[in-house]
Structure formats: structure tokens, C-alpha cells
C-alpha distance (Angstrom), angle and dihedral (degrees) to the residues before:
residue distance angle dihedral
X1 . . .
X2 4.11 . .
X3 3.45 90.8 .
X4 4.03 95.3 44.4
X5 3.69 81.0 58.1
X6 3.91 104.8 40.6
X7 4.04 85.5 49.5
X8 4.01 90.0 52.4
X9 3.30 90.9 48.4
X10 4.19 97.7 54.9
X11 3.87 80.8 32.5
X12 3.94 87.9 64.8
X13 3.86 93.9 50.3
X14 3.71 95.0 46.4
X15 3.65 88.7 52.9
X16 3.92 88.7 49.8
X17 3.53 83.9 53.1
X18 3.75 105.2 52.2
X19 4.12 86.4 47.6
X20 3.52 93.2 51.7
X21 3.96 86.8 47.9
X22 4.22 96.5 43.1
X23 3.87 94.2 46.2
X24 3.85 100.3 35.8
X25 3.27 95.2 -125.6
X26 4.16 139.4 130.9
X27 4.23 108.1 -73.9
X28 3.72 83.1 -144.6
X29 4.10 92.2 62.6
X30 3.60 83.8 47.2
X31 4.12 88.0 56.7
X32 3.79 93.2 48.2
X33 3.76 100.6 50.0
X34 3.98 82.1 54.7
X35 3.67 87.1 57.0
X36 3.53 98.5 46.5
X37 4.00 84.1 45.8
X38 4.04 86.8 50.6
X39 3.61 91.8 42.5
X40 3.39 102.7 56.1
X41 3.54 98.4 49.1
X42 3.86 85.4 51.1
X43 3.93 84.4 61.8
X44 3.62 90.6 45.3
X45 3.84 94.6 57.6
X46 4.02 98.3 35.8
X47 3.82 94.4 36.5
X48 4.13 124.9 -90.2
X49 3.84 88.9 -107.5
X50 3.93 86.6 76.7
X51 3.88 123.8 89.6
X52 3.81 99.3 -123.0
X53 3.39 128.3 175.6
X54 4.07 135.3 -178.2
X55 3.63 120.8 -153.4
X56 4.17 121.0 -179.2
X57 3.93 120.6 -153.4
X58 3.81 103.7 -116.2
X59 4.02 90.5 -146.2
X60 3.84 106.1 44.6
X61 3.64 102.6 17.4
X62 4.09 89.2 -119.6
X63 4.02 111.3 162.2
X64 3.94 122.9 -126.9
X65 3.99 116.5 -158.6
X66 4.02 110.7 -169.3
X67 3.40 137.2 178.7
X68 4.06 113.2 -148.8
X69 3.82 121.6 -142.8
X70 3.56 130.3 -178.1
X71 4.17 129.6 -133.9
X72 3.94 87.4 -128.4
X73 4.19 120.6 160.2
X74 3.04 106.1 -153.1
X75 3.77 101.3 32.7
X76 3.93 108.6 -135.2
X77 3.59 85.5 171.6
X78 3.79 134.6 36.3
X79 3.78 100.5 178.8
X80 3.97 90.7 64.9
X81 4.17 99.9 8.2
X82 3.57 125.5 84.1
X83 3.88 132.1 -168.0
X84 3.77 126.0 -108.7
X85 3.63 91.2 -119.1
X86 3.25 104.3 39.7
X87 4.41 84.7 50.9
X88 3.75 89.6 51.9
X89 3.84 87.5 47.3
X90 4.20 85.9 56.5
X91 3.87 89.3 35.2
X92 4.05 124.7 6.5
X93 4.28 88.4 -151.2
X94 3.79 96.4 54.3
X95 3.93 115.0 114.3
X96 3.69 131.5 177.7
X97 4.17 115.3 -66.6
X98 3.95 85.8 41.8
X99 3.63 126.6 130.0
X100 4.15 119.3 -140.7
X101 3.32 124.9 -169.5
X102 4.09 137.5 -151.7
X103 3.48 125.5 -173.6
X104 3.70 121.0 -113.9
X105 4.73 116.8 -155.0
X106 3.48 99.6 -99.0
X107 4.11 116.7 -97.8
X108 3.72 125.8 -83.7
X109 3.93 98.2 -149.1
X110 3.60 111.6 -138.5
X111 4.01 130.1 -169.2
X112 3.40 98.7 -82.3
X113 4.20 103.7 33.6
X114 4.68 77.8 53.9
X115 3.23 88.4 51.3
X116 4.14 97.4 55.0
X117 3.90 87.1 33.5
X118 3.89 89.1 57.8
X119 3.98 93.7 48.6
X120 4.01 95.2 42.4
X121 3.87 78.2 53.5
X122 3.62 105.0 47.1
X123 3.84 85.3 38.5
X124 3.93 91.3 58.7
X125 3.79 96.8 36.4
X126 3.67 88.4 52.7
X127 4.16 98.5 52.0
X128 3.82 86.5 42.8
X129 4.57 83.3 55.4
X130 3.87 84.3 46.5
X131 3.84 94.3 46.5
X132 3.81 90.8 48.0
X133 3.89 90.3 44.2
X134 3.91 89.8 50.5
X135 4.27 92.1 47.7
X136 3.83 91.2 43.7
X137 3.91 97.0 54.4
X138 3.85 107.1 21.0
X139 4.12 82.0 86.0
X140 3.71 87.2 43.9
X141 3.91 95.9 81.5
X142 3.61 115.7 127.5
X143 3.73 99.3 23.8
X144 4.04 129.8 111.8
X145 3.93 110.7 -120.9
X146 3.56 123.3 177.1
X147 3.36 124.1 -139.0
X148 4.35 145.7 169.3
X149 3.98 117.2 -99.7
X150 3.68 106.2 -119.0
X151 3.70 94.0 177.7
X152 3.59 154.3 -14.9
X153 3.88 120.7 -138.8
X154 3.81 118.7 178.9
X155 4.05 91.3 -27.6
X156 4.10 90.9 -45.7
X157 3.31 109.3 115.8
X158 4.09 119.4 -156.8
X159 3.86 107.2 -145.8
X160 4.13 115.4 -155.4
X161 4.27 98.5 -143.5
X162 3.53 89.0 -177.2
X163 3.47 109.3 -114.1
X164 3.73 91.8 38.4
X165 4.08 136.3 16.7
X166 4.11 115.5 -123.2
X167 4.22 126.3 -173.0
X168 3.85 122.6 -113.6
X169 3.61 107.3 -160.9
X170 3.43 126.0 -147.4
X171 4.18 91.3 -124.8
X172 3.73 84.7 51.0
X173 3.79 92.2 53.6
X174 3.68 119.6 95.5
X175 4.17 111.3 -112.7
X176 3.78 126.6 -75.9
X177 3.94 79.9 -1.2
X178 4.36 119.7 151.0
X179 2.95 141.2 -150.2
X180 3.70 134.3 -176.4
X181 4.31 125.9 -177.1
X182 3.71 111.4 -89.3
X183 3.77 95.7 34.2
X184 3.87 128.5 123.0
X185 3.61 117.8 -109.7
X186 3.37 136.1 174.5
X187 3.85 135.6 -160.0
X188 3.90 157.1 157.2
X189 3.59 118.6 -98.5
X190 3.90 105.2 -136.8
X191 3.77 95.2 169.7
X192 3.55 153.3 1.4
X193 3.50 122.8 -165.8
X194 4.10 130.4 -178.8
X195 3.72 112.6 -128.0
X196 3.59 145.6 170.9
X197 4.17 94.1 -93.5
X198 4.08 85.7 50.4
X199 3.62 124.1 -92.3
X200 3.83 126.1 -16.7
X201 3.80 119.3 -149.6
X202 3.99 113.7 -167.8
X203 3.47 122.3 -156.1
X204 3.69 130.1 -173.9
X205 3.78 138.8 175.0
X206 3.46 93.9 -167.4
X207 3.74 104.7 72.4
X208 3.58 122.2 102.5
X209 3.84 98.6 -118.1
X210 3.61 83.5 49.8
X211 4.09 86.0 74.5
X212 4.18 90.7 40.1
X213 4.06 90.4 48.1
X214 3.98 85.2 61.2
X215 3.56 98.1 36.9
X216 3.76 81.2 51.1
X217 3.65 89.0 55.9
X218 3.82 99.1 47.3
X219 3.93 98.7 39.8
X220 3.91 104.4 60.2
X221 3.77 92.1 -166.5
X222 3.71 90.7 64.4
X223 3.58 86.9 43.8
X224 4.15 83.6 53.7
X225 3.58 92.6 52.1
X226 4.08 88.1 -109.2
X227 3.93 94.2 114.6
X228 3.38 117.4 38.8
X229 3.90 123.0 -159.0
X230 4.39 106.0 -134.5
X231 3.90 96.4 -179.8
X232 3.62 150.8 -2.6
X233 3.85 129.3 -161.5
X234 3.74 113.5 -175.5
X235 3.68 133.7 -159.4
X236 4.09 92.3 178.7
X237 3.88 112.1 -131.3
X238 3.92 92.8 -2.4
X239 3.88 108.0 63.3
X240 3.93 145.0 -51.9
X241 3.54 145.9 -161.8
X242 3.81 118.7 -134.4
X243 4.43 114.0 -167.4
X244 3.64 110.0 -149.9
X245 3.69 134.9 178.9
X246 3.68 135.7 -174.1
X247 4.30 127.3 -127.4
X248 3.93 84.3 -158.9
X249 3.69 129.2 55.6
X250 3.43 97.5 -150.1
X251 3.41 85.5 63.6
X252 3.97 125.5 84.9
X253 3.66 104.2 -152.9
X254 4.26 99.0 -165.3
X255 3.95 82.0 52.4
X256 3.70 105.9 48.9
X257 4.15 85.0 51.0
X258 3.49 94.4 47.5
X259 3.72 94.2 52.1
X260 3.54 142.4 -158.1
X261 4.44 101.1 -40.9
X262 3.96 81.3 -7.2
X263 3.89 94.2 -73.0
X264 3.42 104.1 137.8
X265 3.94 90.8 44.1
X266 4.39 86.2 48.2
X267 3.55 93.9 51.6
X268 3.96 89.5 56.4
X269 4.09 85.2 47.8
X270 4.11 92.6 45.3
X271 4.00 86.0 50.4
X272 3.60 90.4 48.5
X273 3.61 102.6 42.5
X274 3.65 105.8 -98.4
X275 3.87 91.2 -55.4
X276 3.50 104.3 169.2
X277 3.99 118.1 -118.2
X278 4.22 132.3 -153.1
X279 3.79 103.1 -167.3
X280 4.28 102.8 -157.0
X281 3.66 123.7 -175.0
X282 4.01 104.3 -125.4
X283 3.40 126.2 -127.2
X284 4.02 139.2 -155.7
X285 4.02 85.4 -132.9
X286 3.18 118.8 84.2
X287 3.69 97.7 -159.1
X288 3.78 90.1 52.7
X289 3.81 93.4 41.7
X290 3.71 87.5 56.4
X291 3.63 91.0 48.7
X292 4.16 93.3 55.7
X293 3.78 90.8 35.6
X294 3.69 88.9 65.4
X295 3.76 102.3 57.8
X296 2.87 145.8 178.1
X297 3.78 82.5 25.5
X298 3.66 114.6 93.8
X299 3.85 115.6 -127.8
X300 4.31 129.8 -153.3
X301 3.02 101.2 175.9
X302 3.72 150.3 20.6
X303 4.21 136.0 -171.4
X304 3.80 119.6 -167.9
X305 3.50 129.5 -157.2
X306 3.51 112.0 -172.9
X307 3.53 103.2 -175.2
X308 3.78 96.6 54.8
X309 4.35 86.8 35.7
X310 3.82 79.1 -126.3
X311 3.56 125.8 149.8
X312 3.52 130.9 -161.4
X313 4.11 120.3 -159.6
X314 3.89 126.7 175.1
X315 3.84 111.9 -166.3
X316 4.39 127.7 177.1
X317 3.88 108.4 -69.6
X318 3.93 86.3 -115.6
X319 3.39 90.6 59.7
X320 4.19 103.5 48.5
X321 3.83 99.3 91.1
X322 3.88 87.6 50.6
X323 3.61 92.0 48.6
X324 3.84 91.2 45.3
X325 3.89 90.6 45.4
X326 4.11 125.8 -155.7
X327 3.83 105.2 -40.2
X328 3.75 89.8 -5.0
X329 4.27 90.6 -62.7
X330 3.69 93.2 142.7
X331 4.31 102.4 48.2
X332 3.53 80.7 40.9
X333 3.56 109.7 61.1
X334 3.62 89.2 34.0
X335 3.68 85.8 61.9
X336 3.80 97.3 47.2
X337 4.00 85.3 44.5
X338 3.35 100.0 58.7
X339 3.74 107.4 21.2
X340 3.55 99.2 -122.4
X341 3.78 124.1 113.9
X342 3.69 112.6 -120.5
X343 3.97 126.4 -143.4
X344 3.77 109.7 -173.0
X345 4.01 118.2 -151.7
X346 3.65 125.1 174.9
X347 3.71 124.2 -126.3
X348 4.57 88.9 -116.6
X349 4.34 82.7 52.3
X350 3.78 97.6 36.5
X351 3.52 83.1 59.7
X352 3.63 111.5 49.0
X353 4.22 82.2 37.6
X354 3.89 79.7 65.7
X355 4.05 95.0 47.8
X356 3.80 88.6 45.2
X357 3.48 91.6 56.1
X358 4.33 96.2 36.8
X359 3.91 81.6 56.0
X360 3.62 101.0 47.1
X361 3.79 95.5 50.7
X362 3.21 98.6 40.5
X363 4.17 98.3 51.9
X364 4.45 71.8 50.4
X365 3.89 87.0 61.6
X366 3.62 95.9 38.4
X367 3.44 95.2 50.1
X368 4.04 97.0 36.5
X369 3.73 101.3 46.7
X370 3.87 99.0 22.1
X371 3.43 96.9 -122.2
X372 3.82 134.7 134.8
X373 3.68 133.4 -90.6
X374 3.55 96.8 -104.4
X375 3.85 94.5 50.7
X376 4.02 85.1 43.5
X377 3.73 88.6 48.9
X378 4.26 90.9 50.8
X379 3.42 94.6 62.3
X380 3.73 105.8 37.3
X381 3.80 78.1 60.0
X382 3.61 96.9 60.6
X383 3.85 94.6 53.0
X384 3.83 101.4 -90.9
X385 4.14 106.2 142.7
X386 4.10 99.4 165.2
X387 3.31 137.2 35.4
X388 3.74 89.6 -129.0
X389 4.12 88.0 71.3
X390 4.16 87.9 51.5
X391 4.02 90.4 50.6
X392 4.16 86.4 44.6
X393 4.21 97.0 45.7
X394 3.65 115.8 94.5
X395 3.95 112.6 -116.0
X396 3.91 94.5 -115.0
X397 4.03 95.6 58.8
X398 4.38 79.5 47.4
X399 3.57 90.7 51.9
X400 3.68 94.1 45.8
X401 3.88 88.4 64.7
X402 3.83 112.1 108.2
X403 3.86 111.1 -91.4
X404 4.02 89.6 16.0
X405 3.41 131.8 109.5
X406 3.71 138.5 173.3
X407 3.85 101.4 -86.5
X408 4.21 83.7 49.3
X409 4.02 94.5 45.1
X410 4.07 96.0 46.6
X411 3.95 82.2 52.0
X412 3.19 96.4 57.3
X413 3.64 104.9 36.9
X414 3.93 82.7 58.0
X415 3.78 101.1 46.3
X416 3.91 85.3 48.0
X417 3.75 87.9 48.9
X418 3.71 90.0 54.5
X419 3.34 96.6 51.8
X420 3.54 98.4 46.2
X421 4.10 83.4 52.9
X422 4.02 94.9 58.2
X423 3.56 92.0 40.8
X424 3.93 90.7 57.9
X425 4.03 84.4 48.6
X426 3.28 90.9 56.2
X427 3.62 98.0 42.4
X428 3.80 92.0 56.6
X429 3.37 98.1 48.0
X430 4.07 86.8 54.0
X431 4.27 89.2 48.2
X432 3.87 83.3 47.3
X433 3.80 94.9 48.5
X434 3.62 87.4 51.1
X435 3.62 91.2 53.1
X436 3.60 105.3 -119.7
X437 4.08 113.3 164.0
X438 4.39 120.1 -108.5
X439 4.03 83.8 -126.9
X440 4.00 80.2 62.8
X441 3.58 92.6 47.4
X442 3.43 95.6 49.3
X443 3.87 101.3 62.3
X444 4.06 108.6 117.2
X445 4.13 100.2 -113.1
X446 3.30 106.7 29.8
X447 3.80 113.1 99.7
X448 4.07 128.2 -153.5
X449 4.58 82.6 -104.9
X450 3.57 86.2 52.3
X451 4.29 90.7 45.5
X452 3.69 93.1 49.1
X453 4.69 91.4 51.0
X454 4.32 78.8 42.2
X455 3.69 90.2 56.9
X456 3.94 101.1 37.5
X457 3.69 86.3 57.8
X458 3.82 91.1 46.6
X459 3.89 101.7 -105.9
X460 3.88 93.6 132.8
X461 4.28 96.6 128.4
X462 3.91 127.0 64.6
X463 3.93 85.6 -119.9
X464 3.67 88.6 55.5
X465 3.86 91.9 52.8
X466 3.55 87.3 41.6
X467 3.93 93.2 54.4
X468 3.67 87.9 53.8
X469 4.36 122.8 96.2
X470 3.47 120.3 -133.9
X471 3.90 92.1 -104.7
X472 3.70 92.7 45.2
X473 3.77 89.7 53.5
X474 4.30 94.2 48.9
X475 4.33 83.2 42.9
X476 4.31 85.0 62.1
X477 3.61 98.1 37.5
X478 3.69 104.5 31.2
X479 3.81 134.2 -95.9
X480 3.79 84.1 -115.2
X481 3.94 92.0 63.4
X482 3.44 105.5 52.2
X483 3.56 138.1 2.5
X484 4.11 138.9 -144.7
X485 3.82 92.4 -72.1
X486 3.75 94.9 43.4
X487 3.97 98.3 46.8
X488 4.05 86.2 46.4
X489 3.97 89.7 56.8
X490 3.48 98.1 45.2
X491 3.81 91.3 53.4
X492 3.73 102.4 40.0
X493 4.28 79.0 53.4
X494 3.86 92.1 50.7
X495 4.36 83.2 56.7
X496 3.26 97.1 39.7
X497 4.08 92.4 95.7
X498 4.31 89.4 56.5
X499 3.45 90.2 69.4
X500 4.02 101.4 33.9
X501 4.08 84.0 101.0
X502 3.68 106.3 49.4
X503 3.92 98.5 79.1
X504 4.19 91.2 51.5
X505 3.93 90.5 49.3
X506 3.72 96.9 41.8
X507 3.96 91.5 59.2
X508 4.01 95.4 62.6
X509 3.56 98.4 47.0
């Protein structure tokens, strides 16, 4: 019977062992979830009231079944309390806050008490896998594994790693792509996230750094840190645009990623099913990064509004639809690689854009400062858009116009300041007819144009400026007449009066 016993007992250790081994996982887990397993059925025979705790020798597999009482005065609880007196009776040195223990026969494990032992172990061995799976590849994000299909539900694909199983969506899957159990994949890991069904690896081969992480594997100077890879836009299985840049000048970073006869460029395509890929060399301006992200089409001419992180380009009229790509692919990706948005005009609409506009302003000029179309015509030329910028130019920059001297300039200048004069009459007699308030008026920044938009959109009261965001305010009045800054000031002026009283009744109280 001894030796029944002493070979269970090694027998329980070398099964720890071959768990710990199987799953990958700590052997000392392993031993605790068999103590849980032994503890609980110890509660189930001796009642789950009692304080019972298992404890397995580490070297010879021996089993310890204890039963935990508490120094306690008063006792609150008898099943896991003991008296002073009756501790100091077991053990004169025990105090109250100690723990004595008695020994309870070891357990004879029947069907049922196996049965829940087996499950509180599988449970535990199977949260200490998940645990381990969740440490191992919660660093992992942003590398390329590879990895055998083990199936395909509903276009998700389930992807055995190995050591771990990850989830191939069917959004994350490049286009017309499939996949059938058994086959080689590979993907990016873009996130892993612990949940309540264990941990849940996501793969994708859509993402852009999907595309870099292979180019990254086939160029060994971007591996080196040579060749460095800016931006990628991604249309999956259609086409892409990589940005690349070199660390050394001796190095041409398009060529080195193209490849000797484009092979290291067309085993990145083969991989990702004959996507097709525009390798651009980036640059730090954004004007001439625009320019190179729009190849092949040829640019002549670019506008930048950095504000609005707009960008206007004019290229040949034979060269538009290439510019704009199939279904607008090309302007795009060009957009999404450089972060720019992208207006595309071309040369034929540029043009009479420009005419438009030379026509408008000047019939302003002619009609503002009563002067003729050729005078009208000079100084749109040179830039001048409002009559505001006329009335604000000194007369000596006027009179250096060609055809302009001073006599002509300090006309101008006045007849421009005139105008601007009646129109600000007007104006506030429009803001007063719409009954906005002189406390309104008198915020700095907000002139009698921008009064008269306030008070056809009902903003007539310092509460209702007050009300208002700072984007709300620059949609009524115009992004063009005041900016973040401005709009703030304005408002935090407008509520300045709601807290005028706090200071006087703070200092009673």
C-alpha cells in the first residue's frame, strides 16, 4: 500500500511536469491548480464553511491537507475562529491575528470530487496558457509572423502561429484574396488585446506598415537603418505609394527598393498579390512632396495653403486624368501619403479661374475708387485684392507702381479711404437695424461687416456671443476674418461681465 502511495505521489509531479512542458507554461502554476483542485474537494468533504488549505511537497510530491484557524477574541466565527485559550492550550505563544493549523487524513478522491479536481485543473492550466500567450505576443505588435490557416469561417480566417492562435479578418484581407486550411499565410500583427475568451491576436495584411515590414525585409539597407520608409498610402490589392528617403547620399533610396531588374520591389508585389507599387523619394517640402507624390503625372504648378493643409496643383490638360488616376486612385493616395489635401486644376481652368478673378476685382476698383479699367487692371496686377489693402499701403510703395506717381497714389489712397468710410456707415446702421447691442460693438476685432453676419444670425447680446464656440464664431464671420486666437478673444470678452461679481462677494463671506 506504501508503495501504491509513494508511486502516486512521484506520479503527481511527473504529471505536473509534462503539463508544464505541453502547454509552455510555469511547472509551479501547474502545482497550484492541483492544490486548488485538492482543496476544494477537501471543502467538499469537511464542509465549505472550513478554512482548508492544500499544500504539495515540491521534492517528493507528498500531499498536505490543513485546516486554517484564526486567534480571534471574540469569535464571530467558529468554523474558521478559534479562542485565545483554547490557542494557548494548542500552543502557549499564540496571540490574536495568528493562524493554527490541524491536520486533516488525506482525501480518498471519489468519481465525482476527480471529476471537479480535473476541471479546476484544466481551468487553471488553461488561464496560465492564455496568460503566457498574452505576455509572449503583447510585445509582438508591429512584426510579420507567419503562420498555417486552420480555418476559414464566413471570410475570417483563424491562423495557428504555433505557440499561439491569432484572427485574420476578412476586412483585413487583401481583395478577391483565398484562403484554404493548411495554407501558409503571413501577416502584420496590429493588435493584441486581453479579453474575457483569452487573448485575441489580430492580424491584417492590409495595413500600410504591413507593405513597409516586407519592404523592410527585402531591402537590407532599410533593414540597416540606411533607408528609411516616411509614408505609406495603401489601396490593398489595387496600388500603393511607398515615401522613402535615404541617411546617405551616396545612396539612391527609389533604386535600392526597386532592386536589381526590380526583384526586390516584385517580390513585395508577388507577396501582396500583384498590388501595384510607386516608390517616391520624400521630401521635407510639402510643395515638392506633392509634386513627386503625384507621379507619373507631370505637375506646373502648385498653391499651398497652410492653414487649411490644402494644396492646389495645375498640371497640362493631357495629363489631368493621369494625375486624377482610375476612380481618383492616384490624387487619392497622394493625399493620404502626404497628408495634404489635394485640389486638382487644369492649366485651360487655372486660367480662366485667374480671368474670373482679374475681372471681378477689378469692376471692385472701378466701381470703388472711380477709376478706369486700366488703372483697375494696374493694381490687381501687383497683388492688391481689397480696397482695404489700398486704404492701408503707404503712398510711396503706390507711387512706385509703374505709370504712378505721388499726386496719382495720394488720390487713390484717399478715394479708397472714403469709400471704406461710407461703407462702415452703412454697415453700422445695418448691425444697428438688426439690433445688435454697443457693448457688442465695442469688442476689439470685431468689425461693423462682421456685426451686421453676427446679427443676421441672431448674435445681437453679449450672452449670445458668449454662447457661441470659437469655430462657430469664424463659421458666421468667415475663416478669412479672424482666426482661432481672434474668435477665442472675442468670446472670452463677451463673458467677461458673468464673472465681474464673484471677487466683491467672495470677500464678505
Amino acid at each position: 500500500m506504501e508503495r501504491t502511495t509513494a508511486y502516486n505521489k512521484i506520479e503527481m509531479l511527473q504529471v505536473a511536469d509534462a503539463v508544464a512542458r505541453e502547454k509552455s507554461i510555469d511547472r509551479e502554476e501547474v502545482l497550484e491548480a492541483m492544490e486548488q483542485a485538492i482543496q476544494k474537494a477537501g471543502r467538499a468533504k469537511y464542509g465549505h464553511e472550513h478554512d482548508i488549505r492544500a499544500n504539495i511537497d515540491r521534492t517528493n510530491g507528498e500531499i498536505q491537507l490543513l485546516r486554517y484557524r484564526q486567534v480571534a477574541d471574540p469569535i464571530e466565527n467558529e468554523a474558521t475562529q478559534i479562542s485565545v485559550a483554547e490557542a494557548q492550550a494548542k500552543n502557549p505563544d499564540a496571540k490574536v491575528g495568528d493562524f493554527l493549523t490541524d491536520p486533516l487524513p488525506p482525501i480518498d478522491f471519489g468519481r465525482i470530487a476527480a471529476q471537479t479536481a480535473k476541471q479546476v485543473i484544466v481551468q487553471r492550466v488553461r488561464e496560465a496558457e492564455r496568460k503566457r500567450q498574452f505576455n509572449e505576443y503583447k510585445d509582438r505588435v508591429g512584426e510579420i509572423v507567419n503562420g498555417l490557416v486552420k480555418r476559414v469561417e464566413f471570410g475570417n480566417v483563424t491562423v495557428d502561429l504555433g505557440r499561439a492562435e491569432a484572427i485574420l479578418r476578412r476586412d483585413e484581407c487583401i481583395p478577391r484574396e483565398v484562403f484554404k486550411p493548411s495554407e501558409r499565410v503571413r501577416a502584420y500583427i496590429y493588435d493584441v488585446r486581453e479579453e474575457t475568451r483569452g487573448p485575441q491576436i489580430f492580424l491584417s495584411r492590409t495595413h500600410g506598415q504591413f507593405m513597409a515590414k516586407l519592404f523592410a525585409q527585402e531591402v537590407p539597407e532599410i533593414y540597416d537603418g540606411i533607408i528609411e520608409i516616411k509614408a505609406v498610402a495603401r489601396d490593398p490589392g489595387s496600388r500603393a505609394k511607398i515615401a522613402v528617403i535615404s541617411n546617405d547620399s551616396s545612396i539612391d533610396p527609389v533604386g535600392a527598393c526597386v532592386g536589381m531588374r526590380g526583384s526586390r520591389v516584385q517580390a513585395v508585389v508577388a507577396e501582396l498579390q500583384g498590388e501595384k507599387i510607386d516608390i517616391i523619394p520624400w521630401s521635407n517640402d510639402p510643395a515638392t512632396f506633392v509634386v513627386n507624390a503625384l507621379a507619373p503625372a507631370e505637375v506646373t504648378k502648385v498653391v499651398l495653403d497652410e492653414e487649411a493643409r490644402r494644396i492646389e496643383v495645375v498640371v497640362p490638360d493631357d495629363q489631368l486624368s493621369l494625375a486624377i488616376g482610375r476612380r481618383g486612385q492616384n490624387v487619392r493616395l497622394a493625399s493620404l501619403l502626404t497628408g495634404w489635401a489635394i485640389d486638382i486644376l487644369t492649366e485651360a481652368e487655372e486660367s480662366e479661374r485667374r480671368q474670373e478673378e482679374f475681372k471681378s476685382r477689378s469692376a471692385l476698383f472701378v466701381e470703388a475708387l472711380d477709376v478706369d479699367d486700366v488703372i483697375a487692371g494696374l493694381l490687381v496686377t501687383e497683388g492688391f485684392t481689397k480696397v482695404e489693402d489700398i486704404a492701408l499701403v503707404p503712398v510711396d510703395e503706390l507711387a512706385g507702381i509703374e505709370g504712378f506717381d505721388e499726386a496719382v497714389a495720394g488720390e487713390l489712397k484717399s478715394r479708397a479711404e472714403t469709400w471704406l468710410e461710407t461703407q462702415n456707415l452703412k454697415l453700422t446702421e445695418r448691425y444697428k437695424e438688426l439690433g445688435v447691442g454697443e457693448d457688442v460693438a465695442a469688442i476689439d476685432g470685431l468689425s461693423p461687416a462682421m456685426l451686421v453676419k453676427l446679427g443676421e444670425k441672431g448674435v445681437k447680446t453679449l450672452d449670445d456671443l458668449g454662447d457661441l464656440a470659437s469655430d462657430e464664431l469664424i463659421d458666421i464671420v468667415g475663416k478669412d476674418e479672424l482666426d482661432e486666437e481672434q474668435a477665442n478673444a472675442a468670446i472670452m470678452a463677451a463673458r467677461a461681465h458673468w464673472f465681474e461679481g464673484e471677487g466683491a462677494e467672495a470677500k464678505p463671506a
